[in-house]
C-alpha positions as a LaTeX table, in Angstrom:
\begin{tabular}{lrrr}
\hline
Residue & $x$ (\AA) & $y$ (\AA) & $z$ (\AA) \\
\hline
Unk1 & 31.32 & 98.88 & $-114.29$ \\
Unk2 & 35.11 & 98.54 & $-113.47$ \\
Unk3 & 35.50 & 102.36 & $-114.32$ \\
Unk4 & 32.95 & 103.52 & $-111.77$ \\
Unk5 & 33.50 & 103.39 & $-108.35$ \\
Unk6 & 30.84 & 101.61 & $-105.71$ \\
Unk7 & 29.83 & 104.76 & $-105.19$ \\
Unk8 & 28.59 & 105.49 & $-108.65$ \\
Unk9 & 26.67 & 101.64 & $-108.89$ \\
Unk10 & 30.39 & 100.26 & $-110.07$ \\
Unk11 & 32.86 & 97.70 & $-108.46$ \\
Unk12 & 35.61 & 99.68 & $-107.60$ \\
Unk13 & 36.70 & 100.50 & $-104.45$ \\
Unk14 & 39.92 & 103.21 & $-103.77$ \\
Unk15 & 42.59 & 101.10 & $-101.43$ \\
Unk16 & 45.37 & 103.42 & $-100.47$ \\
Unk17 & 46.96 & 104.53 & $-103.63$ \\
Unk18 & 45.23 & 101.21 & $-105.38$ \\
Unk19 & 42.05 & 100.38 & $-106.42$ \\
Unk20 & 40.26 & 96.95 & $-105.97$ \\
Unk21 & 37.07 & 95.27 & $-107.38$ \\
Unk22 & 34.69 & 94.44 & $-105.02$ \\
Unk23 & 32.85 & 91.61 & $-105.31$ \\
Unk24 & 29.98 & 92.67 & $-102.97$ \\
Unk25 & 30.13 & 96.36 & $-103.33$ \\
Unk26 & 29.68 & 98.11 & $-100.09$ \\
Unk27 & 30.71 & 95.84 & $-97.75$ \\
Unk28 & 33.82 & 96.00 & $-95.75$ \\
Unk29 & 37.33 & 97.17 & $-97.55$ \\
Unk30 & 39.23 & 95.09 & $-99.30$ \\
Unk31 & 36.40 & 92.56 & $-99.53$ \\
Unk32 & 36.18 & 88.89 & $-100.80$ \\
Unk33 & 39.87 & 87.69 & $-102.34$ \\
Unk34 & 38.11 & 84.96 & $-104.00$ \\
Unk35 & 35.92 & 86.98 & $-106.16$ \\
Unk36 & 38.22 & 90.14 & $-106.81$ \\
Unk37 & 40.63 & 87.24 & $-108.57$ \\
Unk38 & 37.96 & 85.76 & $-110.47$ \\
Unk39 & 36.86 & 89.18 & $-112.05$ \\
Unk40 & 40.48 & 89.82 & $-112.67$ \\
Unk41 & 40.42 & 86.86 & $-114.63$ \\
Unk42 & 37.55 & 88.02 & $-116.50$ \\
Unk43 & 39.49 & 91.30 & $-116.85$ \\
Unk44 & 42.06 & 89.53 & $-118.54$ \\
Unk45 & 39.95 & 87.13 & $-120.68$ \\
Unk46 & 37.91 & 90.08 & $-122.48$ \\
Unk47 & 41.12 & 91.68 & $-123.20$ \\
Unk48 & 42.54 & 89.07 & $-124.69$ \\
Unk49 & 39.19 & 88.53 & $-126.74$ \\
Unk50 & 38.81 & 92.25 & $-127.89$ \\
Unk51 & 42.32 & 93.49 & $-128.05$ \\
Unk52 & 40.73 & 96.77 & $-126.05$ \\
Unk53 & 43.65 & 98.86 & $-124.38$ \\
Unk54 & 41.67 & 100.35 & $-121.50$ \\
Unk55 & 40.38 & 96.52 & $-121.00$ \\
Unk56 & 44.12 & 95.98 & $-120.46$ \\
Unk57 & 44.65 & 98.93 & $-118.19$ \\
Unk58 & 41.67 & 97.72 & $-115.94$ \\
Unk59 & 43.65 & 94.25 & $-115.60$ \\
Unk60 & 46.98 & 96.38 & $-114.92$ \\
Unk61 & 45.16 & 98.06 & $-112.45$ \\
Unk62 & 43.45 & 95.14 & $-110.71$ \\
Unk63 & 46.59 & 93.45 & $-110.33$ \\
Unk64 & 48.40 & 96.75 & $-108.88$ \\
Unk65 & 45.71 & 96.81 & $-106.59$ \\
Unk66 & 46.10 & 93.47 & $-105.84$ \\
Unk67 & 49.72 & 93.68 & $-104.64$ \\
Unk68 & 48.64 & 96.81 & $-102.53$ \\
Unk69 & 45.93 & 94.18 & $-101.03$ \\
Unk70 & 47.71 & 90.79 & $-100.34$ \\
Unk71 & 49.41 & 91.53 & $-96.80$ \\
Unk72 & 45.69 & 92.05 & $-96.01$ \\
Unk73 & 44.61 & 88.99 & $-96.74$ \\
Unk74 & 47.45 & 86.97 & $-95.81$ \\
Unk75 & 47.68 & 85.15 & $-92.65$ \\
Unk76 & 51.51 & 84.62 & $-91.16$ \\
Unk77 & 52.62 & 83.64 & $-94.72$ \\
Unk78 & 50.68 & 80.37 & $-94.40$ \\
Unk79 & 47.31 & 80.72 & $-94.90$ \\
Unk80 & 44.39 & 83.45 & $-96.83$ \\
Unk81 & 42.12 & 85.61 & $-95.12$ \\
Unk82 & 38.27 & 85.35 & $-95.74$ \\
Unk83 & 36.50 & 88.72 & $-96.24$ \\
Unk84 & 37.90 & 91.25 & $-93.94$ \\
Unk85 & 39.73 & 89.13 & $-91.52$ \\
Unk86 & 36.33 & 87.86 & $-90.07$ \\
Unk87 & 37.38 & 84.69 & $-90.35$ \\
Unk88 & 40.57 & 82.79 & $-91.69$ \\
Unk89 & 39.58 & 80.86 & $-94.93$ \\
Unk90 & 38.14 & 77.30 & $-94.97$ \\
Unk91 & 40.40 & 75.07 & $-96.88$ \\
Unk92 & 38.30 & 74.97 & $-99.93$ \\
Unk93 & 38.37 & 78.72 & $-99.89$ \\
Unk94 & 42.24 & 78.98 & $-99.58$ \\
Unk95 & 42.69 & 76.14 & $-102.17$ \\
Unk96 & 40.80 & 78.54 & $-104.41$ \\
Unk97 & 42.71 & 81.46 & $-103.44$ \\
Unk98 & 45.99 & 79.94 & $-104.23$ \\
Unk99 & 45.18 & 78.57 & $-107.27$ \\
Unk100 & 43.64 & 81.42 & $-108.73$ \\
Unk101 & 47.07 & 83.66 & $-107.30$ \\
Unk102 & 49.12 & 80.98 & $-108.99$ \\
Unk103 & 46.63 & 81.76 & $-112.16$ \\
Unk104 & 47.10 & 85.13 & $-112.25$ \\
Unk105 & 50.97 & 85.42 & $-111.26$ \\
Unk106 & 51.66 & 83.81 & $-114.88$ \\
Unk107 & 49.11 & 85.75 & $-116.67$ \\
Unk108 & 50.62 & 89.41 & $-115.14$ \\
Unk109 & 54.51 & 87.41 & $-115.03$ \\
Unk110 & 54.60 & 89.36 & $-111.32$ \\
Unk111 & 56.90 & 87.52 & $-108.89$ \\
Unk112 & 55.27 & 89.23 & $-106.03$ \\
Unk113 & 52.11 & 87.05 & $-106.38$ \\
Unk114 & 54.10 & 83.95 & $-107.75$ \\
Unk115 & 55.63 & 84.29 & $-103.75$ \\
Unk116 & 52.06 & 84.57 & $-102.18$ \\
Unk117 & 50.87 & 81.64 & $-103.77$ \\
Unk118 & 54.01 & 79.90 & $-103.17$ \\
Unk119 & 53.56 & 80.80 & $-99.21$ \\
Unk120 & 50.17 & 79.43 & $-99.42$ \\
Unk121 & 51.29 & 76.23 & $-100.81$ \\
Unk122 & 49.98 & 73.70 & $-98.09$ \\
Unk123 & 52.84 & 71.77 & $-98.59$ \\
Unk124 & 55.30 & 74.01 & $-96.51$ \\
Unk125 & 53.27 & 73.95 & $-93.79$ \\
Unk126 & 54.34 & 71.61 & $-90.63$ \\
Unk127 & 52.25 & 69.56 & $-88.36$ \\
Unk128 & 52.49 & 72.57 & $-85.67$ \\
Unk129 & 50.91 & 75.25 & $-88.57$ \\
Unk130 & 48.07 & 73.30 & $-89.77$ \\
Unk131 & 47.32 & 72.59 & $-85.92$ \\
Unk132 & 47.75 & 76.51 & $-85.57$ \\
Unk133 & 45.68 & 77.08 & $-89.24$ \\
Unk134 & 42.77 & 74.27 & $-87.57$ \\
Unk135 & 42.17 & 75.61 & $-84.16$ \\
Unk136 & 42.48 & 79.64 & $-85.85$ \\
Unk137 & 39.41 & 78.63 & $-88.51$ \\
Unk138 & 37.29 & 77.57 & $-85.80$ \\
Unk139 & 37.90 & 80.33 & $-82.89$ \\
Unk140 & 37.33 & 82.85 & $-85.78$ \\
Unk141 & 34.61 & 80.78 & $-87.35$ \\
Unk142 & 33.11 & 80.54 & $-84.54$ \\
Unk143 & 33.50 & 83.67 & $-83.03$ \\
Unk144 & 31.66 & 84.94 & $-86.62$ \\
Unk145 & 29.05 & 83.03 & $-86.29$ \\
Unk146 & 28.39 & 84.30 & $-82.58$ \\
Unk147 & 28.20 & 87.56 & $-83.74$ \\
Unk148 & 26.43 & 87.11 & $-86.78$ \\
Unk149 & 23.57 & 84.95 & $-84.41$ \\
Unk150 & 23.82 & 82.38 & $-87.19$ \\
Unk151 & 24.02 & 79.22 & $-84.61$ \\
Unk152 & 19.99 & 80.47 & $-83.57$ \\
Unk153 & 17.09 & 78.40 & $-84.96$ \\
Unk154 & 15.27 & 80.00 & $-87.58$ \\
Unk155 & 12.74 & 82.32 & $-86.86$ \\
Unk156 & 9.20 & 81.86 & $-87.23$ \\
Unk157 & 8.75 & 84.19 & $-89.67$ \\
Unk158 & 11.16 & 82.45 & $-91.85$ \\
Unk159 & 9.88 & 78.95 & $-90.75$ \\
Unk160 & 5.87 & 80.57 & $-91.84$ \\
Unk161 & 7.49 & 82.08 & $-95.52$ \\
Unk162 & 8.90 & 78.61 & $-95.97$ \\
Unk163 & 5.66 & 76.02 & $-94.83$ \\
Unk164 & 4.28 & 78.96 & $-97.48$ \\
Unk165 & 6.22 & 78.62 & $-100.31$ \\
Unk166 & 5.82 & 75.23 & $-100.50$ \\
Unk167 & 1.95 & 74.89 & $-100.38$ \\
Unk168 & 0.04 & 74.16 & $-104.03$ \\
Unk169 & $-0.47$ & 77.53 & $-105.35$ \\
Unk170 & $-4.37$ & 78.80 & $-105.51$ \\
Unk171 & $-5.66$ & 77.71 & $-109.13$ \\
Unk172 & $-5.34$ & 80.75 & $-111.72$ \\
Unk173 & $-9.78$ & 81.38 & $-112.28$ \\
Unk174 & $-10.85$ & 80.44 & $-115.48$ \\
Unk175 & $-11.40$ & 84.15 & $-116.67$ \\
Unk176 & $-7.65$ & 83.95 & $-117.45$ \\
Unk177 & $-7.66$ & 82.26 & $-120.08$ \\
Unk178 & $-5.31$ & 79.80 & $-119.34$ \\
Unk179 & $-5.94$ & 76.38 & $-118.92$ \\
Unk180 & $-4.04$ & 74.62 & $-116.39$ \\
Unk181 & $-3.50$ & 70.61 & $-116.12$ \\
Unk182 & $-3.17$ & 69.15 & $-113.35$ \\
\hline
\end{tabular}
């Protein structure tokens, strides 16, 4: 799966000269930080389980691609993108991202992520930059959600599969041959 490309049903995804993992594969380029770290995680996990060299080289190459990556997902050395720079991270989201950078920067021993997750330490950041950080999540929160038509009540198609869903089901007819209790 992390040998094929999204292309060929895997999870890889070409990224200048890199290659990422795609969490969703074939949405936008480079994707979801969140869940390219976790499978680089997993990457590294399994290799350390099995001892497989090209298990290894898939981690190498994760976190190669990662380093081509970061400057995409990182917001004024402050803060993490989510997705592709639709909208800036919530903090849950960017507590996550840090942590697993932080993860993964002792794992690989690569000072270039150790300095990303050091930059996305909340505790640099002034009053002044979490105002900035605040008012950024919601205009591009917002603004995603306006585009996306996801502050519009539900249709009535979904409102008529729901009232449906939760009705008693039919009873199965006794030439089943299953009894039911009820």
């Amino acid at each position: 799966m992390f040998e094929l490309e999204t292309s060929e049903g895997g999870v890889r995804i070409p990224f200048g000269s890199c290659s990422l993992f795609m969490e969703l594969p074939g949405g936008p380029v480079p994707g979801i930080l969140d869940g390219f770290l976790t499978s680089l995680l997993g990457l590294y996990d399994l290799f350390v389980e099995t001892g497989q060299r090209s298990v290894g080289q898939l981690f190498a190459e994760g976190i190669e691609g990662l380093k081509c990556a970061l400057p995409y997902w990182n917001y004024r050395n402050k803060w993490s993108w989510y997705g592709s720079h639709a909208d800036l991270c919530s903090p849950a989201y960017h507590c996550q991202n840090r942590m697993l950078l932080s993860i993964l920067s002792r794992l690989s021993s690569d000072p270039c992520l150790a300095q990303y997750a050091d930059w996305w330490t909340t505790d640099h950041l002034s009053r002044t930059d979490r105002i900035e950080i605040y008012l950024n999540f919601l205009v591009t929160k917002n603004v995603c959600r306006m585009r996306h038509r996801t502050w519009l009540p539900r249709s009535t198609a979904t409102r008529q599969a729901e009232s449906v869903s939760q009705q008693s089901p039919e009873p199965l007819p006794e030439s089943c041959g299953i009894a039911v209790r009820q």
